[in-house]
N, C-alpha and C positions, 0 to 999 in steps of 0.2 A: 558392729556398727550398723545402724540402722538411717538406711539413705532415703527420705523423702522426697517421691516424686513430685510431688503437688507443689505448684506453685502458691495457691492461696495459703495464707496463713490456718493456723489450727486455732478452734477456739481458743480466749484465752484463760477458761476456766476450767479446759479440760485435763484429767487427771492422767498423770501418769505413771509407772511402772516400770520397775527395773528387773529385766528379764536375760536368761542364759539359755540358748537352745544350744542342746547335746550336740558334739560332733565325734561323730566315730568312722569307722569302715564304710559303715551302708550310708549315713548322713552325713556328708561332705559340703553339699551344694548348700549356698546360702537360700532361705526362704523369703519366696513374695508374702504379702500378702495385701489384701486392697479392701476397703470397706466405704463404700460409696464411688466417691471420685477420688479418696486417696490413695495413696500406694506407700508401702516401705518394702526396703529390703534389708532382711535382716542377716546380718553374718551368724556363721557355725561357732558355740566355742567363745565368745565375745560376750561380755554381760555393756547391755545396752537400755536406754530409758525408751519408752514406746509409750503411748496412749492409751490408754482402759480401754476402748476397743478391738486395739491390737490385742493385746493377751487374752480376752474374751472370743478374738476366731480362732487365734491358737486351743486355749483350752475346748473350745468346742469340736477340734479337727481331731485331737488326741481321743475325746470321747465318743466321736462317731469311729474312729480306728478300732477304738476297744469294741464297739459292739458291731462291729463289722467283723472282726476276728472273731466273737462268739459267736455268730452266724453260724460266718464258713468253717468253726470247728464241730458243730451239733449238725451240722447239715453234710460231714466230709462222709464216705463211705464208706 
């Protein structure tokens, strides 16, 4: 479920997307996220509709993980 803080309305041309973030042992906690002034919160496990910029800082957080993880495995000792 994805819970909107914002009281202003969202555009009403903005597109959206239907999204499922993974929940397992390590990801339990539902996730923030905020993109300007908005905010949702998005549950574990729950396939939910979000806004084209919502899934665009998710996919950007999962791809900074990935090369953050190649970092610290070419740099471990």
């Amino acid at each position: 479920m994805a819970e909107k803080m914002k009281t202003e309305a969202a555009p009403e041309a903005e597109k959206t997307v239907r999204i499922r973030l993974p929940k397992d042992k390590e990801h339990k906690e539902p996730v923030w996220v905020r993109v300007n002034e908005r905010k949702w919160l998005i549950q574990r496990g729950v396939e939910v509709e979000v806004p084209q910029c919502v899934y665009e800082v998710l996919q950007h957080q999962q791809e900074m993980e990935a090369v953050m993880l190649a970092f610290e495995e070419a740099n471990a000792s």
